[in-house]
N, C-alpha and C positions, 0 to 999 in steps of 0.2 A: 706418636705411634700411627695415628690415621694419614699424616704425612707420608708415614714411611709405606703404608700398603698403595698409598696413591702413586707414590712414583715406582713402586714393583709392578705396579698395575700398567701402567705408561708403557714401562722399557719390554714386558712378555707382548704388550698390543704392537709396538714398535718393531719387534722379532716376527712376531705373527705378520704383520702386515710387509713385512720385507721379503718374505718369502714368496708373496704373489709376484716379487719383481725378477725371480729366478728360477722359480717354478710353475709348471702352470698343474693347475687346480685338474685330479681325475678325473672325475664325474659330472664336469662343465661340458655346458653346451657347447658346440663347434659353431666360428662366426660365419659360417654357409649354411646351416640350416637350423639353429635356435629357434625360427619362428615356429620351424612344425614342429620341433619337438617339443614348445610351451603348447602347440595346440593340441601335444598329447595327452595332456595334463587335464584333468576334469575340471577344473576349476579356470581353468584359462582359455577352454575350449572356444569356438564363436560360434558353431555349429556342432551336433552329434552325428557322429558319422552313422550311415543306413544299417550297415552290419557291424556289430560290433565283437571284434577277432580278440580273443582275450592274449593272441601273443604278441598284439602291434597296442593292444588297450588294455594292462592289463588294469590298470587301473580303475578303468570305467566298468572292467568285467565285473570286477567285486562290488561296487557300486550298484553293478544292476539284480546281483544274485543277492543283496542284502535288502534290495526294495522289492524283490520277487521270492523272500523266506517264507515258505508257507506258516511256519511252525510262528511267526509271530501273528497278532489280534487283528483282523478285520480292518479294526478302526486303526492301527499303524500300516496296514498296507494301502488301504482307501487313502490316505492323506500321501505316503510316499507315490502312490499312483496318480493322487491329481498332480502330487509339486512337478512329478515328470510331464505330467500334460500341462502344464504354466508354463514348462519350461520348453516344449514344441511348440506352444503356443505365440514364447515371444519370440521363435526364430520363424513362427507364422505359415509350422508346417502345422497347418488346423485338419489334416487328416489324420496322421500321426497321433496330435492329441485327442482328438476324439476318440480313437482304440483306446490309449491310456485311460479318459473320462470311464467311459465303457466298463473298463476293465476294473475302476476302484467301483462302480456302482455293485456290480457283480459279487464284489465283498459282502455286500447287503450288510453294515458295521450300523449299529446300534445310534451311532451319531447322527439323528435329523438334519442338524444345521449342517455338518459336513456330506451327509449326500446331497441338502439344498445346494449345495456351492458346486459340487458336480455335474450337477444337472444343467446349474446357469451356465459353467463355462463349457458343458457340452453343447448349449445353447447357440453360446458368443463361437463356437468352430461352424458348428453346421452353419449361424448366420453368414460367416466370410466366408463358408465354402459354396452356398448359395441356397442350402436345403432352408428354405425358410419355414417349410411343414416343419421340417425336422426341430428347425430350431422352436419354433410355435409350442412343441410338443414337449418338450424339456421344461421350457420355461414355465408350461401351466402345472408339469407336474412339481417343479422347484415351487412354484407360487400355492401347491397343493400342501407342501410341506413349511412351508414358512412365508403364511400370507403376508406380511410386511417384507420380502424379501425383494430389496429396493433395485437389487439388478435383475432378477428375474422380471419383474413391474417392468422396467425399463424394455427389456428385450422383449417382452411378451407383443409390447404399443407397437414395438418397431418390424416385428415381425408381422405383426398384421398390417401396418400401412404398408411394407414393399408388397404385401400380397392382396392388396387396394379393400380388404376388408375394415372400412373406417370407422364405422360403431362400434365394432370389436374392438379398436384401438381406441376410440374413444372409451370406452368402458373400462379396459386395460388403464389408461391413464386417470380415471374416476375415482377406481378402485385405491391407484397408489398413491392418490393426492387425499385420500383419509386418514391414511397413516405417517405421510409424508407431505402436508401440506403446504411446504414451501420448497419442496423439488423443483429445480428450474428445470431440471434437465425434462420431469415430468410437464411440467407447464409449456414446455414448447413444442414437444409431441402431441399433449393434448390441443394446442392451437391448430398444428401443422395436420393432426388428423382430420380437425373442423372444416380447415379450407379444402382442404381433397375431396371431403363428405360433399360439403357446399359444388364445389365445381363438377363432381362425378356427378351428383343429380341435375344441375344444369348443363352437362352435357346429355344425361337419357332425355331430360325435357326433349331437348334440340333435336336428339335424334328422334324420338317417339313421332314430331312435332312432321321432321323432312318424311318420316316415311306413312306418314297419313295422309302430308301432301302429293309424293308420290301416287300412293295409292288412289286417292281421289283423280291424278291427272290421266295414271291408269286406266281409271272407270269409265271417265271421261271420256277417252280415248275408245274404248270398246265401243258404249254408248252411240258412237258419233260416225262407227264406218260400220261396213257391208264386207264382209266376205266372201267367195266364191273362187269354186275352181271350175272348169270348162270341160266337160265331153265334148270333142268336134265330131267326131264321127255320128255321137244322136242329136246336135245343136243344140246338147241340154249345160245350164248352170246349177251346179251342187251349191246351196249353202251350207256354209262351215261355222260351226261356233268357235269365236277365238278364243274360249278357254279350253278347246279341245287340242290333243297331242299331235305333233305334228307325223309321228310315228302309228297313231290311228286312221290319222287321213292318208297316209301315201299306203295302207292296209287297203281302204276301199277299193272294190273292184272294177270302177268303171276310171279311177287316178290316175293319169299314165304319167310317168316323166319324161320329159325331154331334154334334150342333149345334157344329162346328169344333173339337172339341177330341178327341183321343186319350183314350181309357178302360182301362183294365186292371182286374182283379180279383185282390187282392192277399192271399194267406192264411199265417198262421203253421204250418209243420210239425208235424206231432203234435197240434196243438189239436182240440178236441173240435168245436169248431164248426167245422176245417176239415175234417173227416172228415163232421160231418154233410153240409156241405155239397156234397160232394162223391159223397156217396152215390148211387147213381142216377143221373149225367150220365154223359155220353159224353163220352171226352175223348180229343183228341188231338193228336201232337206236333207242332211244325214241320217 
């Protein structure tokens, strides 16, 4: 008997399958354009198109008006709202899903742990997208709602070292090496925040360091010369203090300019020829 159903089984498949060789199938794809039209299929998609026309998608139309039903709970439209922002996410349209992120938070749905996850992949878009407040800002409030929440940790450290806050990221990685104490991924932020620390303080050293040298050479510099400008007409010298503006002195009224440009006379203290020089004028101050 099972003999017999197997070979009626055979010769209906055998009928069936002869017919692809003399007919051709209605509702098959045409061999010029099968690719777009599996890429109109939701499931075969590679990208989602920007606008979506429910008479070229219809497919995608109903898909989007059954993750957009008001009349279902919060907490099913929050989850259907992130899986679409995961899913802009891996074609790495991170503006796109941050609306989506956005828009399931918005649900405000009784689930902690799933606004935690909103929050962090709101986080991970504004990181690619470069808002690292943004992302900073997510991520403390995901870490606010589920302090062991080990990708918010993660993105918290990493958002503060691209924004050279290293304590904060050292702290960030402190915090999630308590409840995760053998996270490498945390063990190498918190090393990588160390040496940033380390090298950004030995650079303010350095600079602190050049511009007190500066500054001394500055002083120095003052200390060491004689300023003055010349009335010819009364054969007098004005002295000038050189931390005075040079917009105060060309103010004075006896400063005259010459051929468009400001003149001083400039002499070293103690020198011989600035004593000569100075022998015999009139001089006086501002």
């Amino acid at each position: 008997m099972a003999s017999t159903v197997h070979s009626d089984s055979d010769d209906g498949m055998d009928a069936f399958m002869d017919k692809f060789k003399t007919q051709r199938y209605k509702n098959a794809f045409s061999e010029n354009d099968w690719e777009e039209e599996f890429n109109k299929i939701p499931m075969f998609m590679k990208n989602a198109p920007e606008e979506i026309d429910p008479q070229k998608y219809p497919e995608l139309a109903c898909l989007q008006s059954i993750i957009h039903d008001e009349d279902r709970p919060p907490e099913e439209q929050a989850k259907s709202l992130k899986d679409e922002g995961n899913a802009y996410f891996k074609e790495k349209n991170y503006q796109k899903a941050v609306v989506a992120y956005t828009a399931g938070l918005k649900k405000k749905c009784a689930d902690q742990d799933l606004n935690a996850v909103l929050l962090t992949n709101r986080a991970a878009s504004h990181f690619y997208l470069g808002n690292m407040r943004s992302a900073l800002n997510d991520a403390a409030a995901a870490k606010k709602l589920k302090p062991d929440h080990l990708k918010a940790l993660i993105r918290g450290a990493q958002c503060c070292i691209e924004l050279r806050h290293f304590s904060e990221a050292i702290q960030w990685c402190e915090d999630g090496l308590k409840v995760h104490p053998t996270d490498k991924k945390l063990r190498e932020l918190r090393a990588a925040a160390d040496k940033h620390k380390r090298a950004a303080e030995r650079d303010a050293r350095k600079a602190k360091a050049k511009e007190k040298k500066l500054h001394g050479e500055k002083e120095a510099l003052l200390n060491a010369i004689k300023l003055y400008f010349e009335d010819e007409e009364k054969e007098t010298l004005y002295r000038v203090d050189p931390e005075m503006s040079l917009l105060k002195i060309l103010q004075h009224k006896r400063y005259f300019v010459k051929a468009g440009t400001p003149s001083f006379i400039v002499l070293v203290k103690g020198s011989s020829y600035c004593k000569q020089f100075l022998s015999g004028r009139k001089i006086h101050g501002l």
